[in-house]
TORVEX-762922 format. One line per 8 residues: number of its first residue (from 1); their letters; for each residue x, y, z negated of C-alpha. Coordinates in steps of 0.5 Angstrom, whole numbers, plus 500, padded with zeros to 3 digits. Layout:
N
NUM) a) X,Y,Z | ... $
***
This chain:
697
1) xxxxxxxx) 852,555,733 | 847,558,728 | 842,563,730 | 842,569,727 | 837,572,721 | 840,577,717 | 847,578,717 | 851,573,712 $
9) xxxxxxxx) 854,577,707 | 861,576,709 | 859,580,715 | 856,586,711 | 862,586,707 | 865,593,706 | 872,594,709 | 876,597,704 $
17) xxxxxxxx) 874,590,700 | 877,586,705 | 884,584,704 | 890,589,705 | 885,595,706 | 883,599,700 | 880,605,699 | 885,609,703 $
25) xxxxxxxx) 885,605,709 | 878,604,709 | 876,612,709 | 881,612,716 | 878,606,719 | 870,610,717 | 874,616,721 | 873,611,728 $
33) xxxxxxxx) 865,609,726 | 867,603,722 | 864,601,714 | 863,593,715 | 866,587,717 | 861,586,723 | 862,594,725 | 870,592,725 $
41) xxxxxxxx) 868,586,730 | 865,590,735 | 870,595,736 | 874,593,741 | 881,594,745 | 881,600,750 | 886,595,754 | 891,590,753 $
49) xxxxxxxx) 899,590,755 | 901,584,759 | 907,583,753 | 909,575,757 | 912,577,762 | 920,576,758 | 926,581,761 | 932,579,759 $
57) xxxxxxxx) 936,583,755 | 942,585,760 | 936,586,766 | 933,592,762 | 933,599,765 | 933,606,763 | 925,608,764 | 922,601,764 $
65) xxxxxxxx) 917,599,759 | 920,591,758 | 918,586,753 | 924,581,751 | 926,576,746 | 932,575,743 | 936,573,737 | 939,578,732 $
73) xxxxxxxx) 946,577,732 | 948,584,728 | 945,589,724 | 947,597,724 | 943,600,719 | 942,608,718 | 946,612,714 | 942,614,708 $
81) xxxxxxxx) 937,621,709 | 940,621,716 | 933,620,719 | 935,622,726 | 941,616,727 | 936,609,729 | 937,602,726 | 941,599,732 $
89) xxxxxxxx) 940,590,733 | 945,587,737 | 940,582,740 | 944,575,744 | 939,571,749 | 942,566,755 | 943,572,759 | 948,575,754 $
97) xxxxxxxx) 949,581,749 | 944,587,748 | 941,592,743 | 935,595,740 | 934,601,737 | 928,603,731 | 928,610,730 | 925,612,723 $
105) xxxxxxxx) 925,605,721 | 930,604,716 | 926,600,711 | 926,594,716 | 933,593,714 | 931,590,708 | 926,586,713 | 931,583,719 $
113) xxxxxxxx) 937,579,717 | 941,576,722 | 940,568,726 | 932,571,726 | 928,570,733 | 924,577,735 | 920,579,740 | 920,586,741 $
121) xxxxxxxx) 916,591,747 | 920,597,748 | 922,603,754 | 930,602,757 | 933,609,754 | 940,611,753 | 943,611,747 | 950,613,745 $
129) xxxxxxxx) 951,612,754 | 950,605,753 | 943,602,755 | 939,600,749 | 931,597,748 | 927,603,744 | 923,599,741 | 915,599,740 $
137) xxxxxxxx) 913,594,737 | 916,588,735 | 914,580,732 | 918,576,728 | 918,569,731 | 918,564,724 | 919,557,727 | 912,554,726 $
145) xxxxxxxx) 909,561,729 | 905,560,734 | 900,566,735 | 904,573,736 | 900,579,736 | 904,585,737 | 908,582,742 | 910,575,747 $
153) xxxxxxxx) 902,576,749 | 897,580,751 | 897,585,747 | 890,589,745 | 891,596,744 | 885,600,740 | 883,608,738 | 887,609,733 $
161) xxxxxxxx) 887,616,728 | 892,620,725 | 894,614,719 | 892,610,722 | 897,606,725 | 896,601,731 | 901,595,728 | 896,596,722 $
169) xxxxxxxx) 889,596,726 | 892,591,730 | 894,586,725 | 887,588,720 | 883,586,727 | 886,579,727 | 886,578,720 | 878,580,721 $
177) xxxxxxxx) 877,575,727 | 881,569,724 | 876,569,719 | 870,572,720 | 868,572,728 | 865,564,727 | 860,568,722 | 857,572,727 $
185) xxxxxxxx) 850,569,729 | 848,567,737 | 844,572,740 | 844,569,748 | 838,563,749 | 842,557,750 | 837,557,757 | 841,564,759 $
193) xxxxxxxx) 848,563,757 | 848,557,761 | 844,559,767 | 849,565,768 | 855,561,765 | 857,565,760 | 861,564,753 | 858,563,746 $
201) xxxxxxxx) 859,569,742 | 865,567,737 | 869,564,743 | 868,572,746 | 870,575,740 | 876,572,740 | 877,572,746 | 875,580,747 $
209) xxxxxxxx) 880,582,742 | 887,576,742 | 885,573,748 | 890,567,751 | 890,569,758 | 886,575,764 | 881,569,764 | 879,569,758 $
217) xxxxxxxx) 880,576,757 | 876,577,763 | 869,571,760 | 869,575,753 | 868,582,757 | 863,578,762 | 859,575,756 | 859,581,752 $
225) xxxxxxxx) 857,586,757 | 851,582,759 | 849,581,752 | 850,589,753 | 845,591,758 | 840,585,756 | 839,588,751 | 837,595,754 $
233) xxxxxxxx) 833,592,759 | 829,588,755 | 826,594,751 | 826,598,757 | 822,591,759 | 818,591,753 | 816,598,754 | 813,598,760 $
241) xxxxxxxx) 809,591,759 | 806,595,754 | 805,601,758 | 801,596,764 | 798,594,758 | 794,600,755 | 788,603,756 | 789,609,762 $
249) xxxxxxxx) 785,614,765 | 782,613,772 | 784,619,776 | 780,618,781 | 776,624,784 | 773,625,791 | 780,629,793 | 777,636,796 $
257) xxxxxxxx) 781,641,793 | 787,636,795 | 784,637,803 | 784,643,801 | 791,645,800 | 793,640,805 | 790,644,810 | 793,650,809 $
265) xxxxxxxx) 800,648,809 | 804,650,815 | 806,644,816 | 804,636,816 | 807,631,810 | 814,627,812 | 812,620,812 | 815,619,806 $
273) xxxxxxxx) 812,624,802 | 805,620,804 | 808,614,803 | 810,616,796 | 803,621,795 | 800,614,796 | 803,611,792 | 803,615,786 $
281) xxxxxxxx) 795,617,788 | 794,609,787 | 797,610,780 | 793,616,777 | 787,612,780 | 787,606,777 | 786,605,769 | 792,604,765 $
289) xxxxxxxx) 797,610,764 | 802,612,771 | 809,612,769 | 812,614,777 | 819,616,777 | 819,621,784 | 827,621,787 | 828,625,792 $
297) xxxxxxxx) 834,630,794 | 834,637,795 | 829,640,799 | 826,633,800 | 819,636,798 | 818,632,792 | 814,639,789 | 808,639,794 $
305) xxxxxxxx) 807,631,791 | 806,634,785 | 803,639,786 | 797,634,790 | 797,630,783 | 796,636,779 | 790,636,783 | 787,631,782 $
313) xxxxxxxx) 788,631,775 | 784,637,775 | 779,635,780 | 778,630,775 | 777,634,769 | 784,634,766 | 789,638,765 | 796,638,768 $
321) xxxxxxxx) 803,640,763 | 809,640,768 | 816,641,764 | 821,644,766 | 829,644,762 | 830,651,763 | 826,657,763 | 829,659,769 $
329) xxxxxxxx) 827,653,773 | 821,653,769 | 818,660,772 | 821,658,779 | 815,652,778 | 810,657,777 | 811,661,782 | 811,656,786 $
337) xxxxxxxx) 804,652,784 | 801,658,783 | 802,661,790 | 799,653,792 | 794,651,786 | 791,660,785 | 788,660,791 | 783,653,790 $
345) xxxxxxxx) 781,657,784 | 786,653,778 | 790,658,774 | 797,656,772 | 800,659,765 | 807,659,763 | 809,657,756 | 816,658,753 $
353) xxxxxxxx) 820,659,747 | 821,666,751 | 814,668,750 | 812,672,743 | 807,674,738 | 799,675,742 | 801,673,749 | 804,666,746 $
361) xxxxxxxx) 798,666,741 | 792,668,747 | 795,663,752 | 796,657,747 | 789,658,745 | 786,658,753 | 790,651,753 | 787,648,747 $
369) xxxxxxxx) 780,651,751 | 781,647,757 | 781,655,760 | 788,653,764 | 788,647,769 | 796,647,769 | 802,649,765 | 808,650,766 $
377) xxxxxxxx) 813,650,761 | 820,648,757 | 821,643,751 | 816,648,748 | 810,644,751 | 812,638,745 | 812,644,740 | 806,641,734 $
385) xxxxxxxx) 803,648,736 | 801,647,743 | 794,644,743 | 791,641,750 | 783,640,751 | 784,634,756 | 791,632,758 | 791,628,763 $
393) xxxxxxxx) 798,628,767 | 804,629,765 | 809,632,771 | 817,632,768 | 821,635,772 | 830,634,771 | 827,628,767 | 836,627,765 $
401) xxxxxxxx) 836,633,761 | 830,631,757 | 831,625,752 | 826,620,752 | 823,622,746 | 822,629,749 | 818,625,754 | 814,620,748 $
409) xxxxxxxx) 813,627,745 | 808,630,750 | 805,624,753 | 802,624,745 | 798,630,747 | 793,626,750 | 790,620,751 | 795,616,754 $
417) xxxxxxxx) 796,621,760 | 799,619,766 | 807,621,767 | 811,623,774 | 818,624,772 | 822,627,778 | 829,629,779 | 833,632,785 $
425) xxxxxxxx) 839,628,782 | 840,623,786 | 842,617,782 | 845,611,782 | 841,605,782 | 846,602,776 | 844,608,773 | 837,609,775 $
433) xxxxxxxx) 836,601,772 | 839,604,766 | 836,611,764 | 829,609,768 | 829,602,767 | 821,603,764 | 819,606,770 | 816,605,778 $
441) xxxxxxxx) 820,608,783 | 818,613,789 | 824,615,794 | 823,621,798 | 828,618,803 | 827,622,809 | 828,631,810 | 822,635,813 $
449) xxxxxxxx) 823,636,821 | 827,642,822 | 833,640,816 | 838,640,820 | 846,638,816 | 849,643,813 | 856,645,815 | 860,645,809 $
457) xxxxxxxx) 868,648,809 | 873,648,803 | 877,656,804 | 882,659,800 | 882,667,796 | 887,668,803 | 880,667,808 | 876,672,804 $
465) xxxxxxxx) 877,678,810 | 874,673,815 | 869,669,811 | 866,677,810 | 866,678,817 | 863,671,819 | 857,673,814 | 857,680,817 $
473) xxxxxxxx) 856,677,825 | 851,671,821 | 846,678,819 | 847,681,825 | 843,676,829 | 838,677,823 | 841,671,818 | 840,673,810 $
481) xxxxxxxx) 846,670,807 | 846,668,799 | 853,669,795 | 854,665,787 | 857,666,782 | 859,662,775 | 858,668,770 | 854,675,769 $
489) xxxxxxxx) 860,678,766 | 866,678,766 | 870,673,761 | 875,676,757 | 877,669,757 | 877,666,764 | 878,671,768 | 872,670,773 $
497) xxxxxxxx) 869,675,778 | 863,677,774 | 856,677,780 | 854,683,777 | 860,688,779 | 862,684,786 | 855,685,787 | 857,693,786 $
505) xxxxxxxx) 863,691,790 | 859,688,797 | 854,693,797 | 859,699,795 | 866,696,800 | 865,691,804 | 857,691,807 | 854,699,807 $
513) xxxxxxxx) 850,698,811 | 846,692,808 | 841,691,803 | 846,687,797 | 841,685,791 | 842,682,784 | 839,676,781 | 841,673,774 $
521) xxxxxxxx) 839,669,768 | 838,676,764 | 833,679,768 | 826,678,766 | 822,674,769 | 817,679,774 | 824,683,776 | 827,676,777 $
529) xxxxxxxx) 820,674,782 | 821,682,785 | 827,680,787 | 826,673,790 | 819,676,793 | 824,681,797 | 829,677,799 | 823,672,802 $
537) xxxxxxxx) 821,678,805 | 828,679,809 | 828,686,805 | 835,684,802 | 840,681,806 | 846,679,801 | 843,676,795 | 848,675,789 $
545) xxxxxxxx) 846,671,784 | 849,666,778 | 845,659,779 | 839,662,777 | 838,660,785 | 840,653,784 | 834,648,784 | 826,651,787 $
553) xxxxxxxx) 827,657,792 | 826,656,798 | 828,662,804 | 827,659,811 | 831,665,814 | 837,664,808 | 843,661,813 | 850,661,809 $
561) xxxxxxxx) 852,659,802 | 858,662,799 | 860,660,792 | 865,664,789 | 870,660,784 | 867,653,787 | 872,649,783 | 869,652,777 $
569) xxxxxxxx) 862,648,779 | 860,641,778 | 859,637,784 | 851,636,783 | 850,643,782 | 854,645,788 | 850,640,792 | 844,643,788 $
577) xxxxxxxx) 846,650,791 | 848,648,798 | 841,645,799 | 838,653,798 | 840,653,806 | 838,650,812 | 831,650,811 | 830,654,818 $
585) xxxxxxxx) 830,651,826 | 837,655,825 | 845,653,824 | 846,653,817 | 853,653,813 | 856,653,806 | 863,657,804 | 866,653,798 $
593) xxxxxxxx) 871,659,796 | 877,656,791 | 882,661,787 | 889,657,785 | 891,650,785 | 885,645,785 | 887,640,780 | 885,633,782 $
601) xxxxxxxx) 878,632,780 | 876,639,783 | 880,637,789 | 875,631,790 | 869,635,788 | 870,640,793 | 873,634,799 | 866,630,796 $
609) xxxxxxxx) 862,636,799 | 866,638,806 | 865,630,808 | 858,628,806 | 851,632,805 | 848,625,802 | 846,626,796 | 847,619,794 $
617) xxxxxxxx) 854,619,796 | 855,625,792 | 852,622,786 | 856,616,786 | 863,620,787 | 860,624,780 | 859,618,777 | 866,615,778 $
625) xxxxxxxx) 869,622,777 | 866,623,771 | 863,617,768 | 855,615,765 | 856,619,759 | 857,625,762 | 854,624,768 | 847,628,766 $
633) xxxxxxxx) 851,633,761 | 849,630,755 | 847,623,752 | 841,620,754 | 838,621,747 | 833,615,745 | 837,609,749 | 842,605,746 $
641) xxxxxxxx) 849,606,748 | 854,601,751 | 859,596,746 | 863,593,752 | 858,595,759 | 861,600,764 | 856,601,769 | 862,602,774 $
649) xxxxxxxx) 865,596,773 | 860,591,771 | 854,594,775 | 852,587,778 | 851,584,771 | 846,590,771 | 842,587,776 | 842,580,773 $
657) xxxxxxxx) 840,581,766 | 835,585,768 | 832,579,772 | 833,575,766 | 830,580,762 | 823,581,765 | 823,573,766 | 824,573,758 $
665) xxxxxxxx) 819,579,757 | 814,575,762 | 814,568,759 | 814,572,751 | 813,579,751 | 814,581,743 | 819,576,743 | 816,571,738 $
673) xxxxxxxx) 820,564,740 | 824,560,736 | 829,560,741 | 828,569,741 | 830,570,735 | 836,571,736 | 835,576,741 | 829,579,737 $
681) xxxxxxxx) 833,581,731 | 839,584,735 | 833,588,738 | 831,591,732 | 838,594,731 | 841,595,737 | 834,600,738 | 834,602,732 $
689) xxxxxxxx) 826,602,731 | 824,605,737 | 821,600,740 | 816,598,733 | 817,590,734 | 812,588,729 | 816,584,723 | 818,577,724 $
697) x) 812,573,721 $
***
């Protein structure tokens, strides 16, 4: 098979130049992303319908999708303009008499004459009491026709696009793999296509779109998914060769102000937060650059290691930036490192798109100064005017939110800086292979001592009264109690309680007696430390709150979580909001309170949370409820997307190309060998320039 160079012009063809498609038709299947040959190659069927499976005609029933076949014995055609009345076919097979109605379709009157073989794909109806075949989809059967596509096989169904039909796409397809898939080069080495028993690419792309069997069908989606995540591996793998590679800096101080925080917290590192620490302490202190990905659930402690290596970069001579993906969580963080780094003498600033006019000016200028040792900020830390003296570690927190480009952005505002990426959301390993593929991995596996499960139940709007009583007893014995909701406002679209008039409610109605405090988004940041400082007094006992609370604070005395409208939410944020309490040596609960009937994937939500509090667990339900795409909220921008791979279903092929990747990137890193070419130029395409792969020579 030829490896690939350049596409042959037959591939690059333009659509509308192919045979039966035109200009109209062609501006129809750009709807659906496809210009060229090659483009109509790769789009593939979203299922395919078992259509061998023959019913005899007198075996049909009313409801059942069958296919049959038979001989048209009979023709009733329409009245002329009565589009309402069907064309009816009296078909005859060994099991008898039986008829087929064609709604619409008037016009094949002039195709069917009687004696013709069909095939036919259709739903048992009623037609005039009678049972009839309401037909789908229909195949003339020629006597030298050995190749049904629309019926008497397995049957591909595409995407299709308001007029553009599936017949017409379907037989467009077949046309398009009858004459070109044997064009398209082979990307595979001989070496792995052998090792992994897969088939040659012209083999799976007819077999992908017209297969003759599950078997076949079922090889070509193996092969093409492989090619799928190989492809994404090997850049990964490329990335990261270069990244051990290059020239680092060795952060590698004595450790004093490290000691010195260490000895004042209250409390001792988990096992694991030394394990990771050390891990992460070896990495700064080496010379080529840190790239640590830092896992670890809710209240697992992944900040204090942060902090402990902002630290070090500073005890070093460098500055630290920590990102954050939302200005609320960003002002969280500096609350946070400041009450821990302040004191050891290293000032921390906040910059955010927020910030305006002389303050922003002022403290960009003490950054480019080297007068700030940590900054916090959000994506306004990538922005052209942010300036550092000596970058020296770059801390990324919720790295999902931000695309790998964000990432490369602020690394580039030092030299070659290491990088901490941490998130709270656990993640699957397919999916920690594919987003974070270029990175080491830290597990915080184990809670502080003390964490003890949280108790979670699921209660309807006719609990209300009790579930207030039972957070009345929990304040009585001296617990402070947290209550969130969705919005600030009330929506004149959805009709949610709005945080800020069921906080007037608790206070005013249901709790006199207590101190109700109000915590949202919209509040500046010194009223929103105000309030959280109150709270962690024990000066506020019932803190309403939108999911401003969702990810950083930390009240020991905080005991019950009650989400309002819990439906509303999704499952790693409920997770998020449910690990704010049981941080303290008492009993702790979250209340998950629903309105209405739960439609089924908020069902599985909320039964998720009641059964489970592994962040794992709950990570991978996320995932199968929502799918890759949508599990971090938005793509991951950077990375190629998937042709065929489905991390769910193909999530073992993930690990094999993997390991065939970082063998291939080992023995060839640029991928220059004659037998790599293949593979180097589907890299180029699929990465689209990312990776700067120099030009084949």
């Amino acid at each position: 098979m030829r490896q690939t160079g350049a596409p042959p012009a037959g591939l690059a063809t333009p659509l509308q130049y192919v045979k039966g498609v035109g200009p109209q038709r062609a501006k129809l299947l750009e709807k659906k992303g496809l210009a060229t040959v090659e483009d109509a190659l790769f789009f593939l069927p979203i299922r395919h319908e078992d259509r061998t499976r023959l019913t005899p005609l007198r075996a049909i029933q009313v409801g059942q999708v069958v296919t049959c076949t038979g001989t048209i014995a009979g023709i009733s055609p329409p009245p002329p303009g009565r589009a309402r009345v069907p064309l009816v076919l009296l078909l005859r097979d060994a099991s008898g008499y039986g008829t087929a109605t064609l709604f619409g379709r008037g016009w094949l009157t002039r195709v069917f004459q009687r004696g013709q073989k069909l095939v036919l794909h259709g739903k048992g109806s009623r037609f005039r009491d009678k049972i009839t075949l309401q037909v789908q989809d229909w195949e003339l059967v020629e006597s030298d026709d050995d190749e049904p596509i629309h019926a008497g096989a397995l049957v591909p169904v595409y995407s299709t696009t308001e007029g553009l039909h599936q017949r017409t796409l379907r037989s467009l397809m077949y046309q398009l793999v009858e004459r070109y898939a044997a064009d398209v080069g082979e990307t595979l080495p001989e070496a792995s296509r052998q090792r992994r028993g897969l088939a040659p690419i012209t083999e799976a792309l007819v077999g992908v779109h017209f297969p003759e069997g599950e078997a076949q069908l079922a090889a070509a989606h193996r092969r093409l998914a492989f090619e799928d995540f190989l492809l994404l591996q090997l850049g990964l793998a490329i990335l990261r060769a270069r990244t051990t590679r290059s020239q680092g800096i060795a952060l590698n101080p004595s450790g004093a102000l490290v000691k010195r925080l260490r000895a004042s917290l209250p409390w001792s590192l988990t096992g694991a937060q030394e394990r990771v620490w050390d891990e992460i302490r070896r990495d700064m202190a080496a010379p080529y650059p840190m790239h640590r990905l830092l896992q670890g659930d809710v209240g697992s402690g992944k900040t204090i290691v942060a902090a402990l290596a902002v630290l070090t970069a500073v005890e070093a001579g460098y500055q630290a930036a920590v990102m954050a993906p939302t200005e609320i969580l960003a002002e969280q963080h500096v609350m946070t490192f400041s009450r821990l780094l302040e004191p050891l003498g290293v000032p921390v600033t906040l910059l955010t798109s927020a910030l305006k006019g002389r303050e922003r000016t002022a403290r960009r200028a003490a950054v480019a100064a080297g007068e700030i040792g940590c900054i916090v900020g959000t994506h306004a830390l990538v922005q052209a005017a942010v300036e550092f003296r000596k970058l020296g570690l770059v801390v990324v927190d919720e790295q999902h939110r931000f695309g790998v480009a964000q990432r490369a952005r602020l690394k580039a505002k030092g030299e070659h800086p290491d990088v901490l990426v941490m998130t709270a959301t656990p993640i699957p390993r397919t999916l920690a292979l594919t987003l974070y593929g270029d990175l080491d991995l830290s597990v915080l596996d184990e809670l502080p001592p003390g964490r003890k499960p949280i108790r979670t139940e699921a209660r309807g709007e006719g609990k209300r009264q009790q579930i207030y009583k039972f957070l009345r007893d929990q304040a009585a014995e001296g617990r402070q109690i947290y209550v969130v909701y969705p919005l600030i406002e009330e929506s004149e679209v959805i009709d949610l309680k709005a945080a800020t008039d069921m906080a007037r409610h608790l206070q005013a109605d249901v709790f006199p007696d207590l101190v109700v405090g109000l915590l949202h988004g919209r509040l500046p940041f010194e009223a929103k430390d105000e309030i959280m400082q109150r709270f962690k007094a024990g000066e506020i006992h019932v803190l309403v709150s939108t999911t401003v609370i969702e990810v950083g604070i930390d009240v020991p005395n905080a005991s019950v979580m009650l989400i309002e409208h819990a439906e509303r939410f999704g499952l790693s944020q409920l997770h998020q909001l449910r690990g704010r309490v049981g941080r303290g040596p008492w009993k702790s609960y979250c209340i998950l309170l629903t309105s209405g009937k739960l439609g089924e994937d908020a069902e599985r939500r909320v039964q998720a949370m009641v059964e489970t509090n592994d962040g794992f667990k709950i990570a991978d339900v996320d995932l199968q409820l929502r799918g890759p795409g949508e599990f971090f909220g938005t793509r991951q921008s950077g990375l190629p997307e998937f042709r065929v791979a489905d991390l769910l279903r193909d999530g073992a092929l993930l690990e094999e190309a993997r390991r065939d990747a970082l063998a291939i990137v080992a023995a060839d890193p640029e991928l220059r060998a004659p037998e790599h070419r293949g593979l180097r130029q589907a890299l180029l395409a699929r990465w689209r320039g990312k990776l700067a792969l120099a030009s084949v020579g």
